[in-house]
N, CA and C atoms as a LAMMPS dump frame, in Angstrom:
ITEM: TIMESTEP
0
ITEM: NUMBER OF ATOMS
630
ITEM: BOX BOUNDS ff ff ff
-5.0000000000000000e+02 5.0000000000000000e+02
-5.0000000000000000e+02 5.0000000000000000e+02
-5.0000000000000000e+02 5.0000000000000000e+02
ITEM: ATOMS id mol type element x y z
1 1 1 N -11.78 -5.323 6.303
2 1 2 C -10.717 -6.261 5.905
3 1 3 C -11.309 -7.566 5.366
4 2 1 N -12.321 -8.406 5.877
5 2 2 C -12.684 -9.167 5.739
6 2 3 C -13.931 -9.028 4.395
7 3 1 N -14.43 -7.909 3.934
8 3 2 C -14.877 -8.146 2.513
9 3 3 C -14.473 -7.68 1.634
10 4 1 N -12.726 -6.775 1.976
11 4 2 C -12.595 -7.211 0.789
12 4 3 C -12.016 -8.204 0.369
13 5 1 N -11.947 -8.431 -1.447
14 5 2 C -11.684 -9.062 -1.769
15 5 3 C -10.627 -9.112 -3.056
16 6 1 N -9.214 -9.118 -2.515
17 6 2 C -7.473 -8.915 -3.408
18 6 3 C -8.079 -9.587 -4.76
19 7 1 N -7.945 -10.977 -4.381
20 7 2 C -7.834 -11.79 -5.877
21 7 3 C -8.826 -11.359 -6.731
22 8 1 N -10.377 -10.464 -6.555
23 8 2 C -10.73 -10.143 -7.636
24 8 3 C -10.276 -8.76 -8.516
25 9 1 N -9.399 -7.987 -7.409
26 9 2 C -9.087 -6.93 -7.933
27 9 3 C -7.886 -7.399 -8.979
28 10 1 N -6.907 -8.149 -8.6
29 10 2 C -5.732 -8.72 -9.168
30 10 3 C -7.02 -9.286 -10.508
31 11 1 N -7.261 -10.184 -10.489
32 11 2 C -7.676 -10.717 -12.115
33 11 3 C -8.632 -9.626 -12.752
34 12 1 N -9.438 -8.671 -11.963
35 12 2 C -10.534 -7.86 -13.131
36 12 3 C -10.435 -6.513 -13.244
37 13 1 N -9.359 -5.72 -12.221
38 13 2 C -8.752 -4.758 -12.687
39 13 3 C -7.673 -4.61 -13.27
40 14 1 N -6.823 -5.243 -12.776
41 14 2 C -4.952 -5.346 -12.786
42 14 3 C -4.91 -6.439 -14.437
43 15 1 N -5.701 -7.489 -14.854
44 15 2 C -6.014 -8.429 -15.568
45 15 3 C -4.509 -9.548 -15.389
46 16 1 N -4.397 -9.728 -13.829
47 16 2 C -3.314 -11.069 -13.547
48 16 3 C -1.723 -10.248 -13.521
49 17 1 N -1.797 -8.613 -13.474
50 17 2 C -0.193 -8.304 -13.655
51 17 3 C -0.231 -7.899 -12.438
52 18 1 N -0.413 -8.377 -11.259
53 18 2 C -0.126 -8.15 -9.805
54 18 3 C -0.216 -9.268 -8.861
55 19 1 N 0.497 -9.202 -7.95
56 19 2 C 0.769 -10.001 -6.595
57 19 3 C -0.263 -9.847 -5.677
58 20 1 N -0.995 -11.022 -5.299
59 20 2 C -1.496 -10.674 -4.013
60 20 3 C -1.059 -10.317 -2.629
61 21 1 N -1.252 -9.192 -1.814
62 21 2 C -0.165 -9.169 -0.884
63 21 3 C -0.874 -9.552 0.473
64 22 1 N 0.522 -10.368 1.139
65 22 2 C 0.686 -10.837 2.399
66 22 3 C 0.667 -9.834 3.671
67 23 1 N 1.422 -8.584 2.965
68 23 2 C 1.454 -7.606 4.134
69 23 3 C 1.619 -6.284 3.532
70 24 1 N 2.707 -5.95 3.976
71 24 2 C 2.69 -4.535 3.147
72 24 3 C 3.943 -3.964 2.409
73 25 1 N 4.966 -5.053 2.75
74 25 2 C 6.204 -5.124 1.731
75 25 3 C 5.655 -6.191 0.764
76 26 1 N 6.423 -6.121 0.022
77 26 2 C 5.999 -6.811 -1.267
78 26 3 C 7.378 -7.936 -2.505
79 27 1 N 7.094 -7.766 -3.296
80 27 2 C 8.002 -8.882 -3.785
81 27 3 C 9.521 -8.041 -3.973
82 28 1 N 9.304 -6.845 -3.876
83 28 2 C 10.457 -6.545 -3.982
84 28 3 C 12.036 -6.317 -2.902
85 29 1 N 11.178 -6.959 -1.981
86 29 2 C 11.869 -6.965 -0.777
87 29 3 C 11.721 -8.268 -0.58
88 30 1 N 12.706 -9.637 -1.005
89 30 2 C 11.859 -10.841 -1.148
90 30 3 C 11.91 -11.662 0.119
91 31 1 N 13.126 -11.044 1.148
92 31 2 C 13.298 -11.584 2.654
93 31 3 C 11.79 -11.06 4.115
94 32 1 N 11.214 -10.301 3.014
95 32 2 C 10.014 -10.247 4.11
96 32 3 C 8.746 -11.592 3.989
97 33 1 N 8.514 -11.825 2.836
98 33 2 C 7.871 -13.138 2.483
99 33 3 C 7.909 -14.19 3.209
100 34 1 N 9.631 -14.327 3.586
101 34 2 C 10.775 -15.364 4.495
102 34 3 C 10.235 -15.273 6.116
103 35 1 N 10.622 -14.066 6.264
104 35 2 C 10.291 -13.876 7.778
105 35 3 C 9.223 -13.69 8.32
106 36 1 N 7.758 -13.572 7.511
107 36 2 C 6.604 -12.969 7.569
108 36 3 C 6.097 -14.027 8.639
109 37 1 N 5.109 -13.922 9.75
110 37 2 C 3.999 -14.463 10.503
111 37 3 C 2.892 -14.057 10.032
112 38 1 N 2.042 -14.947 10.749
113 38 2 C 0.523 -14.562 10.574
114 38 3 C 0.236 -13.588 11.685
115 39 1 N -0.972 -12.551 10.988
116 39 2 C -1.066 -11.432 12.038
117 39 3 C -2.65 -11.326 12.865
118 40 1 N -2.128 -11.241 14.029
119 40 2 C -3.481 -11.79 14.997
120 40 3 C -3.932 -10.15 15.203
121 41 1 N -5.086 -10.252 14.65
122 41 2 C -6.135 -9.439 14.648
123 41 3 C -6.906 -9.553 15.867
124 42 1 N -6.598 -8.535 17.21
125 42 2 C -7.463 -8.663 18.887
126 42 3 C -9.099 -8.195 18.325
127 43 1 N -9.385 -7.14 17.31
128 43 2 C -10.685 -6.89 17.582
129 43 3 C -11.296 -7.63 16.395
130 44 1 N -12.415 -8.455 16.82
131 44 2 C -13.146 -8.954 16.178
132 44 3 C -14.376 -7.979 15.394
133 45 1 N -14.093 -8.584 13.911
134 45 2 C -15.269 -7.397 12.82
135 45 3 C -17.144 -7.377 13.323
136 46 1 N -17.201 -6.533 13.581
137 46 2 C -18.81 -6.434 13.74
138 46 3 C -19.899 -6.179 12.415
139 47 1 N -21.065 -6.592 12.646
140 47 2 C -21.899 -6.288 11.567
141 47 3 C -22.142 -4.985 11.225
142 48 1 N -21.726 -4.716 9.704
143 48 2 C -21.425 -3.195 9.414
144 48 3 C -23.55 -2.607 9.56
145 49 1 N -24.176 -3.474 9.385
146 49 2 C -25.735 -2.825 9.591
147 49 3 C -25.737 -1.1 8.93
148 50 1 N -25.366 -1.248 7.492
149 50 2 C -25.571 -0.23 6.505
150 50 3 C -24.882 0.776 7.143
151 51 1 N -23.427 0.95 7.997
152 51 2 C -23.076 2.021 8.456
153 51 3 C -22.373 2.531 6.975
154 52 1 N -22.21 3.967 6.777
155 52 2 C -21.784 4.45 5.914
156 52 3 C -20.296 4.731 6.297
157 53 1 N -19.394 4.693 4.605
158 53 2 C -17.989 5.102 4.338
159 53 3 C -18.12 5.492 3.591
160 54 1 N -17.255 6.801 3.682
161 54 2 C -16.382 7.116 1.799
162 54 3 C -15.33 7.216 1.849
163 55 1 N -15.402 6.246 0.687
164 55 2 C -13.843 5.644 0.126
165 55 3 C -13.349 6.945 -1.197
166 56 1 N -12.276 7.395 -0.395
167 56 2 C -11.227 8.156 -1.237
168 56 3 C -10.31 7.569 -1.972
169 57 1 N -10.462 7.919 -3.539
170 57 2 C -8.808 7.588 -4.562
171 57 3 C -8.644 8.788 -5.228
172 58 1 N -7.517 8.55 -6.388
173 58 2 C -7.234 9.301 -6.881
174 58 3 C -7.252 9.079 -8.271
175 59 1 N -7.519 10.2 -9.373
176 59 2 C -7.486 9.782 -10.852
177 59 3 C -6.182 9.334 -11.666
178 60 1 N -5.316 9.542 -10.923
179 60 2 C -4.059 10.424 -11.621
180 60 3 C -3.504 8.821 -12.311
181 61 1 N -3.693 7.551 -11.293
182 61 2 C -3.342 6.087 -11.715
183 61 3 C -4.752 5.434 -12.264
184 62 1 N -4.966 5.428 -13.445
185 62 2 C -5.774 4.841 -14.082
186 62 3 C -6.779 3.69 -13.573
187 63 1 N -6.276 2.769 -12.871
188 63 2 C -6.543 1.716 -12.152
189 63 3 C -6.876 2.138 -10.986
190 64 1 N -6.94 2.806 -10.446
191 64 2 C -7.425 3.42 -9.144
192 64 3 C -9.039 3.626 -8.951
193 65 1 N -9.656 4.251 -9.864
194 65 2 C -10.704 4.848 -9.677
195 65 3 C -11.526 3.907 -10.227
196 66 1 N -11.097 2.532 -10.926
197 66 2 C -11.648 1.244 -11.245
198 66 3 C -12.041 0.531 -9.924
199 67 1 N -11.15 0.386 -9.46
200 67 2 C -10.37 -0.972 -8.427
201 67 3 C -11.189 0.117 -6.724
202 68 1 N -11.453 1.13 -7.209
203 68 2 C -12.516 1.606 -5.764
204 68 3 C -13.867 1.313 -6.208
205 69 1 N -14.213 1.207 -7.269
206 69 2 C -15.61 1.102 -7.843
207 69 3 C -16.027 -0.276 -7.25
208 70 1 N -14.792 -1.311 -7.554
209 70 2 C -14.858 -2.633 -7.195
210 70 3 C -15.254 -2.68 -5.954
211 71 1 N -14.426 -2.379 -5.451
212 71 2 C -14.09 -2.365 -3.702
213 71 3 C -15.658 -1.843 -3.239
214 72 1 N -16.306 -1.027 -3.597
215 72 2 C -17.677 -0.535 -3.086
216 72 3 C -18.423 -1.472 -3.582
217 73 1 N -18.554 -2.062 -3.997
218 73 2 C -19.557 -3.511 -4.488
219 73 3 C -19.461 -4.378 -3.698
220 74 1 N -17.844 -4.574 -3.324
221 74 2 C -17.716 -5.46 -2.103
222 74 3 C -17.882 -5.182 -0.281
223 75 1 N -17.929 -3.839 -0.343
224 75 2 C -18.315 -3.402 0.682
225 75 3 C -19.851 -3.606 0.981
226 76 1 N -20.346 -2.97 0.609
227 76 2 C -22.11 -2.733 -0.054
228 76 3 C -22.345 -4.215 0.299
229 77 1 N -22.047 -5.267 -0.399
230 77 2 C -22.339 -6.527 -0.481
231 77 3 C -21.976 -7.207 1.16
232 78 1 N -21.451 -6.484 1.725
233 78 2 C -21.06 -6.905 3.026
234 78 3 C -21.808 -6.044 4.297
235 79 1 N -22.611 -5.329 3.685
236 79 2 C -23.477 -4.4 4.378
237 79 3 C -23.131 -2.696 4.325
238 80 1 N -22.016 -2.635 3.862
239 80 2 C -22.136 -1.098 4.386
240 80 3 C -22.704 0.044 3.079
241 81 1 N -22.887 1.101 3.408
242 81 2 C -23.387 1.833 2.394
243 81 3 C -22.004 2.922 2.157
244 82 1 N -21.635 2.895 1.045
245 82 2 C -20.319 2.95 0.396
246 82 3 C -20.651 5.067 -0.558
247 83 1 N -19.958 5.8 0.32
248 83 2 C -19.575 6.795 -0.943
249 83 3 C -18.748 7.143 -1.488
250 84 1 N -17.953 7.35 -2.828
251 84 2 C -17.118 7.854 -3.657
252 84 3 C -16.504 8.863 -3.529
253 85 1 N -15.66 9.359 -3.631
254 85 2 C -14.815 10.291 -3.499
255 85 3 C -13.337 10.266 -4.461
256 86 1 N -13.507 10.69 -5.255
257 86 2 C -12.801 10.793 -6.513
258 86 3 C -12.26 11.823 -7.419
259 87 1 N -11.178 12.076 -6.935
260 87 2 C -10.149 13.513 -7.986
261 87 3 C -8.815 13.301 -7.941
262 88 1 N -8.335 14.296 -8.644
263 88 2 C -6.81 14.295 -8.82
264 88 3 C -6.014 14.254 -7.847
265 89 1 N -4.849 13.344 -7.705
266 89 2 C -4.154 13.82 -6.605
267 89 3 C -4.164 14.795 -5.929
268 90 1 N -3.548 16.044 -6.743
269 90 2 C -3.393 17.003 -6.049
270 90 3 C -4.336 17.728 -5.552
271 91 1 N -5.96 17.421 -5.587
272 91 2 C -6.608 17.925 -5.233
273 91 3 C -7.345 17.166 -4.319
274 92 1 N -7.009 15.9 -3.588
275 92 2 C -7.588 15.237 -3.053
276 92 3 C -6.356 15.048 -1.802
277 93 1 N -5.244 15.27 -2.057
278 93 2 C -3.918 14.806 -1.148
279 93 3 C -4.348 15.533 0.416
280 94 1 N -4.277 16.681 0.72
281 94 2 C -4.589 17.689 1.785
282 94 3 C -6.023 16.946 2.604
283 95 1 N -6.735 16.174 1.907
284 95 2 C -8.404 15.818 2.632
285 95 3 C -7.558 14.799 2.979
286 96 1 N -7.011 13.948 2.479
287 96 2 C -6.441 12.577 2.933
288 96 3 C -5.65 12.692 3.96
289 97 1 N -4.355 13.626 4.241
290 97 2 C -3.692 13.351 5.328
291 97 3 C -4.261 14.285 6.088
292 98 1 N -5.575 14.85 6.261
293 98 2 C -6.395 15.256 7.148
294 98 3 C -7.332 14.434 7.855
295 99 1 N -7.389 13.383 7.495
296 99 2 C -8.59 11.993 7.593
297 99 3 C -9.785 12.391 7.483
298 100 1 N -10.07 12.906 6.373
299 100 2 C -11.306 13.375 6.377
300 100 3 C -11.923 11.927 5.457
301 101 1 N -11.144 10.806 5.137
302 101 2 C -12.029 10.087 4.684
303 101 3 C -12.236 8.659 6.012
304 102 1 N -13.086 7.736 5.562
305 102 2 C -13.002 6.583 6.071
306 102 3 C -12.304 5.703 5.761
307 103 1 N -11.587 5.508 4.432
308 103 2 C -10.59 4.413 3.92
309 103 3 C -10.029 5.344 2.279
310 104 1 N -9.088 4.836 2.324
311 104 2 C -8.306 5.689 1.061
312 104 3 C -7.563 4.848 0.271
313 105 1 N -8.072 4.424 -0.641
314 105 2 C -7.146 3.38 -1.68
315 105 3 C -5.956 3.981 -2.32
316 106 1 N -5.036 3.721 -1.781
317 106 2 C -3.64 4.197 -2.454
318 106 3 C -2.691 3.021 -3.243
319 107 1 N -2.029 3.891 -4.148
320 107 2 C -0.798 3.135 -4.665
321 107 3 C 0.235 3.545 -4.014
322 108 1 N 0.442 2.89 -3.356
323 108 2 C 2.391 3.819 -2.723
324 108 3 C 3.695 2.654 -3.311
325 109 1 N 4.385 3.619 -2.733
326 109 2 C 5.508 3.168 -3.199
327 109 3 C 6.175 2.71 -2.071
328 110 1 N 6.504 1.799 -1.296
329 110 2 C 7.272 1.334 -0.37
330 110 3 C 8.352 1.904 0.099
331 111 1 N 9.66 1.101 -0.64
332 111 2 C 11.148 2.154 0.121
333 111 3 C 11.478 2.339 -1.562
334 112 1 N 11.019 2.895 -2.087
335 112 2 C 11.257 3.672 -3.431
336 112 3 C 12.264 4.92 -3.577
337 113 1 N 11.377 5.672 -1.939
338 113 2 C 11.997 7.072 -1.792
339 113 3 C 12.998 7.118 -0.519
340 114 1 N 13.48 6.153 0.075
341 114 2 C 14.646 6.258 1.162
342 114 3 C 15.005 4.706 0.902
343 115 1 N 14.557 3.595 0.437
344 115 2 C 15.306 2.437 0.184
345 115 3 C 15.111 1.484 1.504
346 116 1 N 14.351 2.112 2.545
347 116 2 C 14.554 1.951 3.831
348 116 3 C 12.934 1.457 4.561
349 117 1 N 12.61 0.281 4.66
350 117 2 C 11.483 0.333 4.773
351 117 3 C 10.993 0.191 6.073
352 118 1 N 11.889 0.724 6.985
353 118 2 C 11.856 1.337 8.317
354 118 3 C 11.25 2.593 8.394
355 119 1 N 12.029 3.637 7.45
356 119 2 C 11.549 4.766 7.385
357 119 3 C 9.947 4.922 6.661
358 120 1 N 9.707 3.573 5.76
359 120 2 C 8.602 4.005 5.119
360 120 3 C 7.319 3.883 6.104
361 121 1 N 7.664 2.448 6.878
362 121 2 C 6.747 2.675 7.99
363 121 3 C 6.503 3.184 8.61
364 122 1 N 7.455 3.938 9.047
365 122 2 C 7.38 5.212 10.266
366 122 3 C 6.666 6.485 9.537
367 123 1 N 7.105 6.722 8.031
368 123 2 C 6.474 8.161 7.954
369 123 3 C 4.964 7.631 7.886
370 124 1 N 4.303 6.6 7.207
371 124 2 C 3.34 6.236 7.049
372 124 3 C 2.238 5.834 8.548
373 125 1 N 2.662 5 9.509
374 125 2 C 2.392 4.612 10.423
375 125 3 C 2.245 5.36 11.666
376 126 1 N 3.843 5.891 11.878
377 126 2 C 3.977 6.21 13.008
378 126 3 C 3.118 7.477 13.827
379 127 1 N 2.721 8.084 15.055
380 127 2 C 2.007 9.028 15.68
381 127 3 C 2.026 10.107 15.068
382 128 1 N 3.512 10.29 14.937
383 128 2 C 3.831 11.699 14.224
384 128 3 C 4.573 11.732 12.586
385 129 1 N 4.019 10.457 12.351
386 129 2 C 4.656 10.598 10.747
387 129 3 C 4.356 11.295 9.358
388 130 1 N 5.036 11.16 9.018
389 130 2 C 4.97 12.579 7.709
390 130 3 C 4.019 12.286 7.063
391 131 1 N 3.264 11.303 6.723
392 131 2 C 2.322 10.183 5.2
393 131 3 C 1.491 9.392 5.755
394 132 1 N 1.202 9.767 7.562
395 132 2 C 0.117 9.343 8.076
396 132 3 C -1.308 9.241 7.492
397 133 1 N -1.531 8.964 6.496
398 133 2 C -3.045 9.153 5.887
399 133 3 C -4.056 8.322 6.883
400 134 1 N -3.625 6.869 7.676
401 134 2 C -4.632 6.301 8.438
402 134 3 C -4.798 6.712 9.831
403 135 1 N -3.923 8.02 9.9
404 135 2 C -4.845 8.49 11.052
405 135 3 C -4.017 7.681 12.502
406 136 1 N -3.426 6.786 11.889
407 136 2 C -2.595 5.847 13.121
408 136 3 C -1.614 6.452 14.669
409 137 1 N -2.801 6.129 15.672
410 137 2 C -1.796 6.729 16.693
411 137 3 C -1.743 5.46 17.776
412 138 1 N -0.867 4.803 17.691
413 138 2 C -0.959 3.396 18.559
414 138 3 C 0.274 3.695 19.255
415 139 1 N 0.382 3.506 20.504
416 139 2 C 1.834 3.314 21.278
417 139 3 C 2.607 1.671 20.888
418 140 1 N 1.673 1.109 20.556
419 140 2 C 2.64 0.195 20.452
420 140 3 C 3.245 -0.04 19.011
421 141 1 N 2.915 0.117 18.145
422 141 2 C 3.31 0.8 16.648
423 141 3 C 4.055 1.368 16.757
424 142 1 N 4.328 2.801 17.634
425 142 2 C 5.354 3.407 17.848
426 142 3 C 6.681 2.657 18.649
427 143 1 N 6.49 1.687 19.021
428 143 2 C 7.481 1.343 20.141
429 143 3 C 8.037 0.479 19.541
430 144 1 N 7.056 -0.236 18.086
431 144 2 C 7.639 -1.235 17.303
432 144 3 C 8.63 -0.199 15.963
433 145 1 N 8.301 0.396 16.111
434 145 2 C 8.756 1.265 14.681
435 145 3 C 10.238 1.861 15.255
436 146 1 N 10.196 2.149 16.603
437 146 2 C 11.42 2.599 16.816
438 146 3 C 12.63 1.755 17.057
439 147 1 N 12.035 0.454 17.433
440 147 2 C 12.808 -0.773 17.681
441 147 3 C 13.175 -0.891 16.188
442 148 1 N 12.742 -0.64 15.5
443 148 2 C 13.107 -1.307 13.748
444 148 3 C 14.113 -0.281 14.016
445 149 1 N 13.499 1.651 13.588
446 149 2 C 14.77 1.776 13.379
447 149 3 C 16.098 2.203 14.016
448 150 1 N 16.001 1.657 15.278
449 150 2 C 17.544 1.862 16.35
450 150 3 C 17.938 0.306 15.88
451 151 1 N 17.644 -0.672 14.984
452 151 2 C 18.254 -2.166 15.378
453 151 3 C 19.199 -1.709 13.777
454 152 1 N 20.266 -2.63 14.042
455 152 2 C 21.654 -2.439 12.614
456 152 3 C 21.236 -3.155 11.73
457 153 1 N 22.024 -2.506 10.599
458 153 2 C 21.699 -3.604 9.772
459 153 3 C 21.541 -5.007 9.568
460 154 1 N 21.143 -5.747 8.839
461 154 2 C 21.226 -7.247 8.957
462 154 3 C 20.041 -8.194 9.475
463 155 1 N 19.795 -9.766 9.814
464 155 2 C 18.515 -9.901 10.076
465 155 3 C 17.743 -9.545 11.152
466 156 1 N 18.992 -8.943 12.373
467 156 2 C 17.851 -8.688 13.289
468 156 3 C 16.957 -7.483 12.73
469 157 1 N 17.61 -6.498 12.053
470 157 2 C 16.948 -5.414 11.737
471 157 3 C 15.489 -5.856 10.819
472 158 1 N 15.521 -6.869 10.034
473 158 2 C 14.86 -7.539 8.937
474 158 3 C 13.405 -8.132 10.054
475 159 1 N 14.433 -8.548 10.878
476 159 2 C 12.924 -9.138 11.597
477 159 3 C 12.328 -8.275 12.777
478 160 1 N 12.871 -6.969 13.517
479 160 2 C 12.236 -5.782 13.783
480 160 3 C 11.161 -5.106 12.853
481 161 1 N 11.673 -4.999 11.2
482 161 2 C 10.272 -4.48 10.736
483 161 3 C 9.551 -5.083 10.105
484 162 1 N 10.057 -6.699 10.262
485 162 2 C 8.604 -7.19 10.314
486 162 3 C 7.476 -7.273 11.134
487 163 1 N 8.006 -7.196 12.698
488 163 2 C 7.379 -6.897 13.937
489 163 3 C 6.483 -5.84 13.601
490 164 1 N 7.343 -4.512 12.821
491 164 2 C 6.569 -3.624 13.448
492 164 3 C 5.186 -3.362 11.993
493 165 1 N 5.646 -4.44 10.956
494 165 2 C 4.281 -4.064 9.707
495 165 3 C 3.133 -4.735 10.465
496 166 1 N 3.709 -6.468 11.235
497 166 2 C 2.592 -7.021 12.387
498 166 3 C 1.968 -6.06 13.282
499 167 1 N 2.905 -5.118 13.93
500 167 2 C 1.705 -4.177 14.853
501 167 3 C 0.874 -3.155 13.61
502 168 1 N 1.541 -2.876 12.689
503 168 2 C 0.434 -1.839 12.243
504 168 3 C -0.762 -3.033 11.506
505 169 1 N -0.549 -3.844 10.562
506 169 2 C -1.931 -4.884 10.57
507 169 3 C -2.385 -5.287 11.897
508 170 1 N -1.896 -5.233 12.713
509 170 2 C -3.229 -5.734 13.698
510 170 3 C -4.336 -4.458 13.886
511 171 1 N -3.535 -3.758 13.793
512 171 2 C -4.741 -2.245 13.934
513 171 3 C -5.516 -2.188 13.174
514 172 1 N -5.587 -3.173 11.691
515 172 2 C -6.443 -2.796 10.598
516 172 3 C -6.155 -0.965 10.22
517 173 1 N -5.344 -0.42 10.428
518 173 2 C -5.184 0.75 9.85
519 173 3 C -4.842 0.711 8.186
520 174 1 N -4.214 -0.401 7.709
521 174 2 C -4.468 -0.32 6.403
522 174 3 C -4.218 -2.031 5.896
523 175 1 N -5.303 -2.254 4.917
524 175 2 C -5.392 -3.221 4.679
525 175 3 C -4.674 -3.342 3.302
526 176 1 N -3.39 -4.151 3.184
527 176 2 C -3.01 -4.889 2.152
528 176 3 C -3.821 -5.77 0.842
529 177 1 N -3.779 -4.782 -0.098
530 177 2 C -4.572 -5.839 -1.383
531 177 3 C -3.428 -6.269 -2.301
532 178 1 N -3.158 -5.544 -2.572
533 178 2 C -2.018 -6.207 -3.875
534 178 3 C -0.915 -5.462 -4.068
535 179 1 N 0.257 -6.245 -5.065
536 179 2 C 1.155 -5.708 -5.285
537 179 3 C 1.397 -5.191 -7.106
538 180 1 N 1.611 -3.829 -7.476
539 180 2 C 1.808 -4.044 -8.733
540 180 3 C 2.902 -4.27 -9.757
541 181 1 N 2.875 -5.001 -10.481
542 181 2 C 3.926 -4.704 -11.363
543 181 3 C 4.213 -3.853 -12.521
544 182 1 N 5.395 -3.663 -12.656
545 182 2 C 5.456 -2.546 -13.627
546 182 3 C 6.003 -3.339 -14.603
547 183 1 N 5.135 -3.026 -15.889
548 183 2 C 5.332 -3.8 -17.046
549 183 3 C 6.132 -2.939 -18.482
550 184 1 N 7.187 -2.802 -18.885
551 184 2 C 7.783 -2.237 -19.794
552 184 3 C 8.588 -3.176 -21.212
553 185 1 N 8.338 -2.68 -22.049
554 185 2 C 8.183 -3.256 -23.534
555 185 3 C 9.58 -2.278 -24.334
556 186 1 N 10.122 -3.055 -24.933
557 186 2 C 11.383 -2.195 -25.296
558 186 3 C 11.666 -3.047 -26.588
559 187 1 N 11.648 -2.272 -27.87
560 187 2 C 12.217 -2.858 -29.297
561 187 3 C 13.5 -3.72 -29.137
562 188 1 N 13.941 -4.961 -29.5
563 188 2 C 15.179 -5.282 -29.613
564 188 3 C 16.08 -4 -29.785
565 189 1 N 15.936 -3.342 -30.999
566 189 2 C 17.281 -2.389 -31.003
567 189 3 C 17.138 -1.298 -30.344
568 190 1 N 16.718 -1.099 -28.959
569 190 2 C 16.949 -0.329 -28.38
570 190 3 C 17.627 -0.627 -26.785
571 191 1 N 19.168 0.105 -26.675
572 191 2 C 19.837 -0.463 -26.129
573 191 3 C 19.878 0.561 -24.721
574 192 1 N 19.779 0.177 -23.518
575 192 2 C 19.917 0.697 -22.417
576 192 3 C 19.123 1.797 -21.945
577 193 1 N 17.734 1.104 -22.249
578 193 2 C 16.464 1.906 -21.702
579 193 3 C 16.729 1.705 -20.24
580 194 1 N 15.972 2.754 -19.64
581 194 2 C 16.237 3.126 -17.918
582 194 3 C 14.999 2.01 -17.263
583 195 1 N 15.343 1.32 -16.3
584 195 2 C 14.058 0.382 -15.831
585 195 3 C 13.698 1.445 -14.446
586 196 1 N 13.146 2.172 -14.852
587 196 2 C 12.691 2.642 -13.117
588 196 3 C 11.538 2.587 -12.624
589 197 1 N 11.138 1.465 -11.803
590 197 2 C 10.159 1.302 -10.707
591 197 3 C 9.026 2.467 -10.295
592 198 1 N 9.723 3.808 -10.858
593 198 2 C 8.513 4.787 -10.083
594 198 3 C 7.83 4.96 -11.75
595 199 1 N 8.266 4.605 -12.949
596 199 2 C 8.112 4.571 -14.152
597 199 3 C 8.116 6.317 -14.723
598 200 1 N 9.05 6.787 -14.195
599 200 2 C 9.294 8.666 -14.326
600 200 3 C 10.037 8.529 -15.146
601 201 1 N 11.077 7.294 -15.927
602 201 2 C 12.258 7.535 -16.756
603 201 3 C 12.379 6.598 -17.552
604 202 1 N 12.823 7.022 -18.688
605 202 2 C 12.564 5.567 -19.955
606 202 3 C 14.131 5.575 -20.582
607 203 1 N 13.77 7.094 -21.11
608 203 2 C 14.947 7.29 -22.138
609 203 3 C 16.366 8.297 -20.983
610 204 1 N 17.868 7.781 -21.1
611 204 2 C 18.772 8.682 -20.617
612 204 3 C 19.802 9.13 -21.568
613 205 1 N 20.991 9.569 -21.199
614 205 2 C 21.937 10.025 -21.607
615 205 3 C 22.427 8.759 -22.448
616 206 1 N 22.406 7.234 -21.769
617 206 2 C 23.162 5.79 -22.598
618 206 3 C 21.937 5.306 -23.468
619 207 1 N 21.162 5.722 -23.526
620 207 2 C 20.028 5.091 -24.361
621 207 3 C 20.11 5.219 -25.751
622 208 1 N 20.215 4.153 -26.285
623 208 2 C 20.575 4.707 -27.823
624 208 3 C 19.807 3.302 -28.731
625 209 1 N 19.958 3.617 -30.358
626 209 2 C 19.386 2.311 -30.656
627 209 3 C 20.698 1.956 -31.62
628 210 1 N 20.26 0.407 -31.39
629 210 2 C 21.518 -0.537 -32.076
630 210 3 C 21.915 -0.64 -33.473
C-alpha cells in the first residue's frame, strides 16, 4: 500500500482522465466522499527484503497491462522482487478467483451490475462472496457487510457501507488507486447517443443524426 504510487499512474498512464481514489467507491457515488473517514490501518508494513510477488492483470483493458508495468517499478523500488503475469481475461479470470496470485490489478465496476454497493462489497469482500479475488476472510468484514445490507434505505444505510469499505481497507485486501473516467466524443449532429458507463453501447433504437 504504501509504495504504491496513484498520482503517477493517474498522470503517466491514464494522462490526467482519472480520479485519485479515497476508497473504493468513487465519484460516482458522490455521498461516500461526504461520509468517508480516515482508515486506521492495525498492522504496521514491514521491510519487503526482496520478498517476491506476482502481480496479475489482464489484456483485454488497454491500460492495464501499462499501469502493472508501472506498479512493478514501484514495488521493486520499495524492495520487493516483482513477477508479471499477463493474459486475457478469460484466460486469466479462474487463477484469480483461485488466489493463485499475490495482488491483481483490476478495473471493476462498482454498483454498475446491481446499483447497490452493498451488494458489490459483499460479492467482492465478503467470506463467501461470489468476486472474492482477495482471498478475504475476516469476521469482522463480514459482520460489517451484513450490517450494510440488513440497514434501509437512506443515510443510515449510506453510513453502514461506509463502515464496512473501512473494515475491508484496514485489511489491506485491496488497495484503492484510482478512479476512471469514461470519455465519449459525439458529432454535434448526432442526436441521442447511449452514455453507458460499462461503454458496451453507443448507438440505439433513438439514435439518429440531425
Amino acid at each position: 500500500r504504501r509504495a504504491v504510487d496513484a498520482r503517477a499512474l493517474v498522470t503517466g498512464v491514464y494522462e490526467g482522465r482519472a480520479d485519485l481514489a479515497d476508497g473504493l467507491l468513487g465519484p460516482a457515488l458522490p455521498w461516500a466522499a461526504e461520509l468517508r473517514r480516515p482508515v486506521r490501518h492495525p498492522v504496521a508494513p514491514a521491510a519487503p527484503r526482496g520478498t517476491t510477488v506476482t502481480l496479475g492483470t489482464f489484456t483485454d483493458r488497454a491500460e492495464l497491462p501499462e499501469a502493472a508495468q508501472l506498479l512493478q517499478q514501484q514495488l521493486r523500488k520499495a524492495g520487493f522482487t516483482v513477477e508479471l503475469d499477463i493474459r486475457e481475461y478469460a484466460h486469466i479470470e479462474a487463477d484469480a478467483l483461485a488466489g493463485k496470485f499475490d495482488a491483481f490489478v483490476l478495473s471493476r465496476a462498482t454498483v454498475l451490475d446491481s446499483g447497490d454497493p452493498a451488494a458489490y462489497l459483499y460479492s467482492d469482500f465478503a467470506t463467501d462472496g461470489s468476486f472474492n479475488i482477495s482471498q478475504l476472510a475476516a469476521p469482522a468484514v463480514d459482520r460489517a457487510l451484513a450490517t450494510a445490507a440488513g440497514t434501509p434505505a437512506g443515510d443510515a444505510r449510506r453510513r453502514a457501507v461506509l463502515a464496512a469499505e473501512a473494515a475491508v481497507l484496514a485489511t489491506d485486501a485491496a488497495v484503492p488507486m484510482l478512479h476512471e473516467r469514461v470519455i465519449q466524443g459525439e458529432a454535434p449532429h448526432v442526436v441521442d447517443a447511449a452514455h453507458d458507463p460499462r461503454e458496451r453501447e453507443l448507438i440505439t433504437a433513438r439514435t439518429h443524426l440531425r
